[in-house]
N, C-alpha and C positions, 0 to 999 in steps of 0.2 A: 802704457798710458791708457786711461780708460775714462771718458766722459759722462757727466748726469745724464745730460740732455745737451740740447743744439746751442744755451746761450752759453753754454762751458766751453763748449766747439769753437763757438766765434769770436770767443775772447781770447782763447789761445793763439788763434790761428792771428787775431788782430798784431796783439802783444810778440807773439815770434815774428811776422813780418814785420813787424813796426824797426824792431831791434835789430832785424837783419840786414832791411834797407840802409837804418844809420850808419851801416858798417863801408855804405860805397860814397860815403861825404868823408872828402879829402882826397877821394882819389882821383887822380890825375887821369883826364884820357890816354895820352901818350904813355899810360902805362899800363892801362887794363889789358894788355897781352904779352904782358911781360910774367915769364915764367919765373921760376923761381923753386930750385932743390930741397925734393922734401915734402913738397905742396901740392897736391892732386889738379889744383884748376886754379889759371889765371882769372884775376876778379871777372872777364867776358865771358867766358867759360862757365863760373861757378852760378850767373845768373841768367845768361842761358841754358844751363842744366832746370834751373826755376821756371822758366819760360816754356821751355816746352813739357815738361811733367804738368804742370798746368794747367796747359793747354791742354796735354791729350786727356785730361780729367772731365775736362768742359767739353771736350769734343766726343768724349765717351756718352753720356750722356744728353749732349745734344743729339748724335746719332739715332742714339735709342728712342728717344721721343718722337725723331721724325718715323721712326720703323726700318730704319737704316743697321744691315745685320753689323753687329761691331768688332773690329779685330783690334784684340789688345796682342802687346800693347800700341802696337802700328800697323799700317799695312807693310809688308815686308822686312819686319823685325818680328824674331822671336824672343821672348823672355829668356834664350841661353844669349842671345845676340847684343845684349844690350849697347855696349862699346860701339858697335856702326849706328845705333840711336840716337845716342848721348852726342857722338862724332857730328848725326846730321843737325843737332839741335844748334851745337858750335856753327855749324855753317851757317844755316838759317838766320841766324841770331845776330851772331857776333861783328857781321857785318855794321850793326847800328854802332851809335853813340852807347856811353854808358848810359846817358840821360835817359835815351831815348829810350832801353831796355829797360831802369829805373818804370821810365809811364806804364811799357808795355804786363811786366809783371803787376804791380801799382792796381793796375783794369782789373787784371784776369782774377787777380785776390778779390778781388771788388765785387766781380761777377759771383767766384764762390761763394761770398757770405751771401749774397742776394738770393743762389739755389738752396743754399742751408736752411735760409729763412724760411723759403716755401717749403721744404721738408715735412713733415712729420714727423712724432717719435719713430715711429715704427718702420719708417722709408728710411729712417736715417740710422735706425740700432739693431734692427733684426736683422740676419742673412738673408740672400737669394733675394731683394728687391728689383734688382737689375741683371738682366741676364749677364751686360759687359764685367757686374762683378762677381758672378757664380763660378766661381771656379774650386781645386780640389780644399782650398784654404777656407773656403765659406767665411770671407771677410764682409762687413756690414759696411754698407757706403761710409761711415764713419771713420774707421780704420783704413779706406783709401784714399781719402780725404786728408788725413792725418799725414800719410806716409810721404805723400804728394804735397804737404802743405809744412806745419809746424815743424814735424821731425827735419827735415832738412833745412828748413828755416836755420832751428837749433846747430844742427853740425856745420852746416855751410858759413854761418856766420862763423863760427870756429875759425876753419879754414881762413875765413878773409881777415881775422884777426890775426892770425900766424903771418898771412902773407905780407900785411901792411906790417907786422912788425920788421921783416927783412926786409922790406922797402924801406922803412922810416919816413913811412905817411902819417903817421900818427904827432 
């Protein structure tokens, strides 16, 4: 995937959240940690994995602007480590209501379009912008934005469609 500019950005990222969220109307509290063979992530799970990628996107960059040096993609996680990440997000997270996960992601989307907004082309399409995202990929705030936003948007609602189908929440 590859965008014009930032108001292609923000439409995507609207349009895949919008679709993704609608995916957790029907579902029952008393079932959102209910597993199910086959299925990567109980709906608690599949939207605190959203919640904290997110987050640590907004925290990446709010770092950096304070002058705070930034460790991606956590402090004591490595990018081979991901699984005790994804694990701590569950915990963090999963604790709330769905509702209250629903607001919490809801915000932080909110906040993204807000940074995008203030973007420029060039802070937001060329590499090496930000040192949190200079790395050997020479990705452009755009593509971690994406990867962290839409893209799982995309698959994830997958997932909670498969899942609500073996629930028969639908």
């Amino acid at each position: 995937m590859q965008y014009k500019d930032k108001t292609e950005l923000i439409e995507e990222i609207k349009k895949r959240y919008t679709l993704y969220d609608k995916e957790f109307d029907g579902i029952n509290e008393n079932q959102k940690d209910l597993v199910k063979a086959g299925i990567d992530k109980t709906p608690s799970q599949n939207i605190s994995y959203q919640i904290g990628w997110t987050g640590l996107l907004l925290k990446w960059e709010s770092d950096e602007q304070k002058g705070i040096d930034v460790k991606t993609p956590a402090p004591d996680y490595k990018w081979n480590n991901l699984g005790g990440l994804y694990q701590s997000f569950y915990e963090k997270f999963g604790t709330q209501s769905l509702d209250q996960q629903r607001v919490m992601l809801k915000n932080q989307v909110e906040e993204i379009l807000k940074w995008i907004e203030k973007l420029d082309h060039d802070a937001l399409f060329l590499p090496q912008q930000r040192k949190w995202a200079t790395t050997p990929a020479q990705w452009p705030l755009w593509k971690w934005i994406h990867i962290n936003t839409t893209a799982p948007f995309k698959s994830f609602r997958s997932q909670l469609r498969k899942w609500k189908k073996e629930t028969d929440t639908e």
